[in-house]
N, C-alpha and C positions, 0 to 999 in steps of 0.2 A: 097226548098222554100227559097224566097231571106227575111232577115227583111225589115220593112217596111224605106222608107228612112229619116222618123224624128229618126229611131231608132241609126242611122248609126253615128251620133255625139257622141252619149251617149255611144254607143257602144267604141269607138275610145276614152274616156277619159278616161273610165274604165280598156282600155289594160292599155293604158299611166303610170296611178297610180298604176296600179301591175307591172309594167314593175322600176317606179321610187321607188317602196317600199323598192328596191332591196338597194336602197343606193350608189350603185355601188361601192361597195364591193367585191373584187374577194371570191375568196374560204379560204382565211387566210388572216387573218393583214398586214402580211409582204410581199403581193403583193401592198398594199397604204399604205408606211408609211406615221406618220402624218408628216406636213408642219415642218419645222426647226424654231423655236423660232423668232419670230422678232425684233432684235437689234437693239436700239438707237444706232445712229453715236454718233461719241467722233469729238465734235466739238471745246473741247478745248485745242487741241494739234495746235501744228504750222505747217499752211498748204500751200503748194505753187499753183499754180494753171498759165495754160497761153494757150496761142490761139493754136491752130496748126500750122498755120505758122509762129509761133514764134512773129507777132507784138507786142504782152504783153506780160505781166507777173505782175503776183501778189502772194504778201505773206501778211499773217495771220496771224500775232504775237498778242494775246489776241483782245485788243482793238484796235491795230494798224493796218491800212492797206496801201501797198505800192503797187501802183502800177507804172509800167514803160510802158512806147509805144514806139514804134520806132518814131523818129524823133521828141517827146516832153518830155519836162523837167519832170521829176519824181514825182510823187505825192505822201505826205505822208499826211494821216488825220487821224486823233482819231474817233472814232466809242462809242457809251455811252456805248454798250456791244451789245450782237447780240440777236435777237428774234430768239428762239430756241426751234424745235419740234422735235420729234424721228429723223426724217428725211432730217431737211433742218434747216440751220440755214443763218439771214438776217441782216445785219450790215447798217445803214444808218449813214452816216459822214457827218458833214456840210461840206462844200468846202469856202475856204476864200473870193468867192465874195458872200455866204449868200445860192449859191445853194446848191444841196448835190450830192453826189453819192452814187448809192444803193452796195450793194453786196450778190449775194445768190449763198449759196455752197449747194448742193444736195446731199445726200447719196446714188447715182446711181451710177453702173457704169457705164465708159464714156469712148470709143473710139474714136481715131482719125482714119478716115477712110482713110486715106492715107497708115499710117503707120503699123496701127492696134493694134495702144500700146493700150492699156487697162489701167484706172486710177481708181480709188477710187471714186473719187467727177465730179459733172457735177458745171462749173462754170459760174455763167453770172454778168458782170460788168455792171452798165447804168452809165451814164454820163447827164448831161446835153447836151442838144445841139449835140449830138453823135449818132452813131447807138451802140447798146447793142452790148456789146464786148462777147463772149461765148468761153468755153473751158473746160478743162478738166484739176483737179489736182488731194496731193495725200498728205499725211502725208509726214513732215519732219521728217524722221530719226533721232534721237539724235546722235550726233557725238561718234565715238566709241572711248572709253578710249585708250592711248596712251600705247603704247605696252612696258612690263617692261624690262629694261635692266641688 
């Protein structure tokens, strides 16, 4: 005897929730460990960051930001400090004819598909009047002490 066919939903939500009771859980813990802790990026270290094919580059000295392009005069502007979340930190700089430039660095990692390097931060530059410059950086190293003699 087949159930009746209003019964055939009810039937089918009731596997579903014994079937999802499970939690999906194997037979011990240590087949799902839990998730690794979620860590704030460290956005106030000195970071460089540049395109893939090299047109920019930019560096992230506190409030300071530099960047260069090929073929135009180098930019330096002061930023008031960056708007900063676990994950993403955002610096807006006036620019000296009163426009500004944005900058936002990501706590993702970020390949360049050419190469395959692998970076720290995903970076995008706006400009006035520009196309969004994008790329990838990474923490500055601090220079290693000079070796004793």
């Amino acid at each position: 005897m087949h159930p009746p066919r209003s019964a055939l939903p009810v039937i089918v939500l009731l596997a579903a929730s014994v079937l999802s009771a499970c939690g999906g859980k194997g037979p011990n813990d240590s087949d799902n460990p839990p998730a690794p802790p979620d860590v704030a990026a460290n956005f106030a270290q000195p970071i460089d960051a540049h395109g893939a094919d090299g047109s920019w580059s930019l560096k992230v000295r506190d409030t300071q930001l530099m960047l260069s392009r090929y073929g135009q005069p180098d930019l330096v502007v002061t930023a008031p400090g960056a708007m900063i979340t676990p994950h993403q930190a955002t610096w807006v700089a006036a620019l000296p004819d009163k426009s500004s430039m944005t900058v936002k660095l990501y706590a993702s990692a970020c390949v360049f598909p050419a190469t395959q390097e692998t970076h720290a931060f995903a970076a995008e530059v706006d400009l006035p009047d520009a196309a969004p410059l994008s790329g990838c950086g990474d923490a500055v190293a601090a220079p290693k002490p000079a070796a004793k003699k």
